[in-house]
C-alpha positions as CSV (number, residue, x, y, z in Angstrom):
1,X,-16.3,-4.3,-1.0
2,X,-16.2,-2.6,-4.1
3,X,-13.7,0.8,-4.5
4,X,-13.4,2.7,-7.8
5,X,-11.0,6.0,-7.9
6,X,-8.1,7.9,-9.8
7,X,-4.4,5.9,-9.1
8,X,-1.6,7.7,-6.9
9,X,1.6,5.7,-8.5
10,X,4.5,5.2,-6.2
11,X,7.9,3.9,-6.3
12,X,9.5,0.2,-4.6
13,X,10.2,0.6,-0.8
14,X,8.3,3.0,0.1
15,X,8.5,3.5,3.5
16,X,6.2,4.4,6.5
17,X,8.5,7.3,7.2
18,X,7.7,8.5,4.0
19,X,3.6,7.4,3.9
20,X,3.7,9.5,7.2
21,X,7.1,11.3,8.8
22,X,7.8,10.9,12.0
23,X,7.2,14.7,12.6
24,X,3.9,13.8,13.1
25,X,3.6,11.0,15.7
26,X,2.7,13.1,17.8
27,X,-1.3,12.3,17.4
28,X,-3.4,9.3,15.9
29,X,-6.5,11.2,14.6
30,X,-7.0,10.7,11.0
31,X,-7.5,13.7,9.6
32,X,-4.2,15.2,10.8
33,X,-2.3,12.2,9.8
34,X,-4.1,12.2,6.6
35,X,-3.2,15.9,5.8
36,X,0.7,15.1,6.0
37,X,0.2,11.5,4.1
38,X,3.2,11.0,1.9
39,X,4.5,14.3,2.0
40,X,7.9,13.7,1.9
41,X,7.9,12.5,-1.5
42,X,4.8,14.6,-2.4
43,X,4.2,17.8,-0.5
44,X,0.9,18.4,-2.2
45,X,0.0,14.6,-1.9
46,X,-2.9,15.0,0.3
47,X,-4.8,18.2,-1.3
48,X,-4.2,16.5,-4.7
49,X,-6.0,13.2,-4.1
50,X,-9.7,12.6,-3.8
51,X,-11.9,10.4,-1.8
52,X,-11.8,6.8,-2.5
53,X,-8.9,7.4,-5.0
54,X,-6.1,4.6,-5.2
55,X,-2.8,4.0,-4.4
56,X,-0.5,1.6,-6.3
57,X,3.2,1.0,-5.2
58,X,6.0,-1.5,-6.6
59,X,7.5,-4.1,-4.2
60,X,7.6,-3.5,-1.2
61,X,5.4,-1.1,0.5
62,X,5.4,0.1,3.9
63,X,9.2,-1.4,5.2
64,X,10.0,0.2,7.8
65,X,8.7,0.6,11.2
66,X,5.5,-1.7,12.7
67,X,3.4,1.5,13.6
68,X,0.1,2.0,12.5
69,X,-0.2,5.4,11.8
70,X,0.8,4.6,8.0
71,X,-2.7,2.9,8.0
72,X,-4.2,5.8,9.7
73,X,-2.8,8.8,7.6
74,X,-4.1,6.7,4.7
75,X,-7.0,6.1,5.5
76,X,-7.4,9.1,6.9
77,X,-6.3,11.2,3.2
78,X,-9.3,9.4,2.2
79,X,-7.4,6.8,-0.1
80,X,-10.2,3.5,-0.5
81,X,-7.4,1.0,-1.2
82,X,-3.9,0.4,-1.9
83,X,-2.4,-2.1,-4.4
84,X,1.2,-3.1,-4.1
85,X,3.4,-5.6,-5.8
86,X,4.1,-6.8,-2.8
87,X,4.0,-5.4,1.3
88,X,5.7,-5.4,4.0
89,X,4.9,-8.1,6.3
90,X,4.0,-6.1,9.5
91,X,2.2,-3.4,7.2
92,X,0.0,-6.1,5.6
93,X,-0.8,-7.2,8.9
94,X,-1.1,-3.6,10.3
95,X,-3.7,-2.7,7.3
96,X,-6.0,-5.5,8.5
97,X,-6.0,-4.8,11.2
98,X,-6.5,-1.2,10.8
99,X,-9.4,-1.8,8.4
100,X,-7.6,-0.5,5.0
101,X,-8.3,-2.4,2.1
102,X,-4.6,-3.8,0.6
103,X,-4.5,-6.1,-2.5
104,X,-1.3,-7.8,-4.1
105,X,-0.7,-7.5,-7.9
106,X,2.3,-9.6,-9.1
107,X,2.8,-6.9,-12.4
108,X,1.4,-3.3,-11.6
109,X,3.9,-2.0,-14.8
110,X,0.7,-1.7,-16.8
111,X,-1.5,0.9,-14.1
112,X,0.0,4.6,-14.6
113,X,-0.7,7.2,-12.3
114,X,-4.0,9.3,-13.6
115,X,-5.6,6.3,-15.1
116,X,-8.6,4.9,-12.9
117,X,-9.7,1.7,-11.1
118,X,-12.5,-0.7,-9.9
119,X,-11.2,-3.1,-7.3
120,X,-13.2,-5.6,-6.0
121,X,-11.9,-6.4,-3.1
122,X,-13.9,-10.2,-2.5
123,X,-13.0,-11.7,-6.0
124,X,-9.1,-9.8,-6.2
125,X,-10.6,-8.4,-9.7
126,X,-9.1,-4.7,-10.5
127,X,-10.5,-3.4,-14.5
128,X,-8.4,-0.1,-15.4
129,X,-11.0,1.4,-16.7
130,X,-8.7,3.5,-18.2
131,X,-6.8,0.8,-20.6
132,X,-9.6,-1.5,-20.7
133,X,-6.8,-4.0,-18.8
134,X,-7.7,-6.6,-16.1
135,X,-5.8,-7.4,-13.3
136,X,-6.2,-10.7,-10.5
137,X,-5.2,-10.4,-7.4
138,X,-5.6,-13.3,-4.9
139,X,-8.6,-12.4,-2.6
140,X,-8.2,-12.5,1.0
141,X,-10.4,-15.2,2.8
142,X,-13.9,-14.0,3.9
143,X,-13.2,-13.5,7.9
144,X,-10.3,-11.4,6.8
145,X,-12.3,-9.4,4.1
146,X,-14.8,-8.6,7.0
147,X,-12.3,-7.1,9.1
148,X,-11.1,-4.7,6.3
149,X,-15.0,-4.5,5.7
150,X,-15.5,-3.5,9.6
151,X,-12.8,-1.4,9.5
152,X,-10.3,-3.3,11.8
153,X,-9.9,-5.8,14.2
154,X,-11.0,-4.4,17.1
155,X,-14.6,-2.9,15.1
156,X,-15.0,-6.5,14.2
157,X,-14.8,-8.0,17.5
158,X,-17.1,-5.4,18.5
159,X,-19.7,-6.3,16.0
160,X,-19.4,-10.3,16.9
161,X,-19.9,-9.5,20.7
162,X,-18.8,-11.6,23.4
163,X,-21.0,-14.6,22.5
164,X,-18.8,-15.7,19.7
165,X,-16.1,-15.6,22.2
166,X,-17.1,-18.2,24.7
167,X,-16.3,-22.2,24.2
């Protein structure tokens, strides 16, 4: 999976309060969770962005709570891909299984918000085609990759069928 879009540059420990308030819990379809994405530390957040654009954070990213609508109102703003320094451990595992494509980058200092991306998601490779700057990441195995690519766990056991189930 390839992404390419304009970088959203956020802060260490962000939170899933603050990727979606608790305010709005309340429902799990996309597009409302997507129109309130981040707006507590960007009110504007989610009219300013633009399909497939990119999200890079510091260390950290999604603490908080295990629930899934952070994946959901992200996805659902239309953002292709975030990149982190690092993740929370239940949000990593939450974005798989949600189907949103999530990539580690040790040094992120060098990608400034406004400048813009091409991640490719099966080698880890991210070119700021801004800087002219490349960035590794390492790339998640290929089974995992196809979740993200099915959009989630539960798409991708629905496109294996019960077949691959059985012993």
């Amino acid at each position: 999976m390839k992404f390419k879009g304009k970088v959203w540059k956020f802060k260490d420990d962000v939170n899933t309060d603050e990727i979606i308030p608790a305010r709005y819990l309340n429902t799990t379809d996309p597009r409302e969770l997507g129109a309130h994405c981040m707006e507590d530390i960007d009110k504007e957040f989610s009219k300013k962005i633009s399909r497939g654009d990119i999200i890079v954070a510091g260390k950290n990213f999604g603490c908080g709570s295990s629930r899934e609508h952070a994946q959901i109102s992200i996805k659902g703003a239309g953002i292709s891909c975030v990149i982190a320094q690092s993740f929370a451990r239940i949000f990593l595992r939450n974005s798989i299984n949600m189907g949103l494509a999530i990539l580690e980058i040790k040094d992120v200092g060098g990608i400034k918000e406004g400048d813009y991306l091409e991640v490719d998601l099966a080698s880890g490779s991210v070119s700021n085609l801004t800087e002219h700057k490349e960035y590794k990441a390492k790339p998640f195995p290929k089974f995992i990759q196809d979740v993200i690519k099915s959009g989630g766990l539960l798409k991708w056991i629905g496109k294996r069928g019960t077949k691959q189930c059985t012993r």
